[in-house]
C-alpha positions, 0 to 999 in steps of 0.5 A: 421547772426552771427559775431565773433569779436575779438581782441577788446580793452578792453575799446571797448563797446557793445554800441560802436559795436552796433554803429559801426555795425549798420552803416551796418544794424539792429544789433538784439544783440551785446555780449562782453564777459566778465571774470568769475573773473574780469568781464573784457573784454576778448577780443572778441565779438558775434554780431548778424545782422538782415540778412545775406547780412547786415552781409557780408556788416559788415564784409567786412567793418569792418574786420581787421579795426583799433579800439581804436588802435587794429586791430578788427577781424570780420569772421561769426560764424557757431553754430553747436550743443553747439559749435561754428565753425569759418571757419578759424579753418575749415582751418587750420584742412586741 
């Protein structure tokens, strides 16, 4: 199952989500992205569970928790064609 985090401190690591995911299960990859210019974080995160149940145990434990004094994000991406849907922007469209 794939995760969309965001809202990160910019001093939140992959190490550190991969720690803080794999309380909930096998993380298969964790990917913080990174600005083209300044190689700093942006902000946000794609992280990638094993199965879906692990993801949903992840997600509900780590939605809107406080990390490095933010509040982390955590939804479940859909990946349709090479764009990625969040099912809170489905939302909004209604």
């Amino acid at each position: 199952m794939n995760l969309y985090v965001s809202n990160l401190s910019f001093q939140v690591t992959e190490e550190s989500l991969n720690e803080m995911f794999s309380k909930y299960g096998k993380v298969n990859s964790v990917k913080i992205i990174l600005d083209r210019e300044t190689q700093r974080s942006r902000g946000f995160a794609f992280v990638e569970m094993s199965s879906e149940a692990e993801g949903k145990e992840a997600l509900s434990a780590l939605n809107n928790k406080e990390v490095e004094g933010r509040m982390m994000n955590v939804e479940w991406k859909v990946i349709h064609s090479a764009f990625i849907i969040l099912p809170s922007a489905l939302r909004r469209r209604a």
